[in-house]
C-alpha positions, -999 to +999 in steps of 0.1 A: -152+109-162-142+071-164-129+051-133-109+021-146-104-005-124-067-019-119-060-055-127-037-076-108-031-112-120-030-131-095-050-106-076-048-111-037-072-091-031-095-106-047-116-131-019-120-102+004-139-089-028-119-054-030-104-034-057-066-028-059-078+004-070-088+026-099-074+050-124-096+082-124-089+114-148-046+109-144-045+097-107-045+062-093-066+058-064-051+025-041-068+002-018-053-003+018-023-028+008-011-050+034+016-082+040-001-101+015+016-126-013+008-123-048-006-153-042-028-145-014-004-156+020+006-133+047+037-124+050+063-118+083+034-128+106+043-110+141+076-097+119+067-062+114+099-054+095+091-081+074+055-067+067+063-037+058+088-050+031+058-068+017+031-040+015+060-011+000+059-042-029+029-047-031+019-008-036+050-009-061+032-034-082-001-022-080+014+010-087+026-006-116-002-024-136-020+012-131+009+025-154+025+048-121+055+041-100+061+049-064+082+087-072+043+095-082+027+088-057+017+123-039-002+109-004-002+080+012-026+070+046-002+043+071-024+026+097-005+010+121-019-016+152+016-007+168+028+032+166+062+025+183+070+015+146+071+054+138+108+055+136+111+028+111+083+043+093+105+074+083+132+054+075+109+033+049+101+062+035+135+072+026+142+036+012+108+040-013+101+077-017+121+103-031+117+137-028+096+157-031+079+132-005+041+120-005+021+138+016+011+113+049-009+104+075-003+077+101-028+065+125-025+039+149-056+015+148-068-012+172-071-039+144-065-046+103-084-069+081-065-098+093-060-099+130-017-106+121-016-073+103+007-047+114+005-021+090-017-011+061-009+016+032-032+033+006-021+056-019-029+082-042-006+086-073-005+104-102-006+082-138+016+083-169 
C-alpha cells in the first residue's frame, strides 16, 4: 500500500506543517480545510457565510490536485465553533454535493486552529 501525499502550490497549509492530504489505494484522505487563501490569509473573519464559501473551495481544489472532485467525495466531518449555522450547513450542501450525498458528521467545538475560525471540513473521497 502506498500513501501519496497531495501537493498544493502554493500550499497554505504548509507553516502549520500539515498535509492537505493523501491518496491511499483509490481514496483521498483530506486534512481539516478551513477559510484560508491559497495564499495563506483568512478569509470572512467573523463572516461565517463568507467562510464557508472559502473552505467548500478550498476542499474543491485539494480535491482536485488529488485527481477527485467534490460528487466523490463519500464522508465529510464539519466542526463548527457556532452550531446555529446548521441550517445553512444543509443548504451548502445542496449548493456543493449532489446526490447520492456524503455521508456527515457535524460537531460543534469550542475552538479551531485559528481562534477566527468558524468552521472546518475534512473529507474522504474516492480517486479517478
Amino acid at each position: 500500500m502506498t500513501a501519496t501525499p497531495i501537493h498544493l502550490d502554493p500550499d497554505p497549509l504548509a507553516p502549520y506543517r500539515i498535509s492537505p492530504g493523501y491518496v491511499v489505494n483509490g481514496m483521498a484522505y483530506l486534512s481539516g480545510h478551513a477559510a484560508i487563501s491559497e495564499s495563506g490569509e483568512l478569509v470572512g473573519v467573523e463572516d461565517f457565510d463568507a467562510q464557508a464559501e472559502a473552505t467548500f473551495q478550498s476542499l474543491e481544489r485539494t480535491l482536485k490536485a488529488a485527481r477527485s472532485d467534490l460528487s466523490k467525495v463519500i464522508k465529510v466531518t464539519i466542526f463548527l465553533t457556532d452550531m446555529s449555522h446548521f441550517e445553512k450547513i444543509v443548504e451548502l450542501r445542496g449548493k456543493w454535493f449532489t446526490a447520492p450525498y456524503p455521508a456527515d458528521t457535524i460537531i460543534e467545538v469550542k475552538s479551531l486552529a485559528l481562534p477566527e475560525l468558524m468552521i472546518e471540513i475534512e473529507a474522504i473521497a474516492t480517486v479517478d
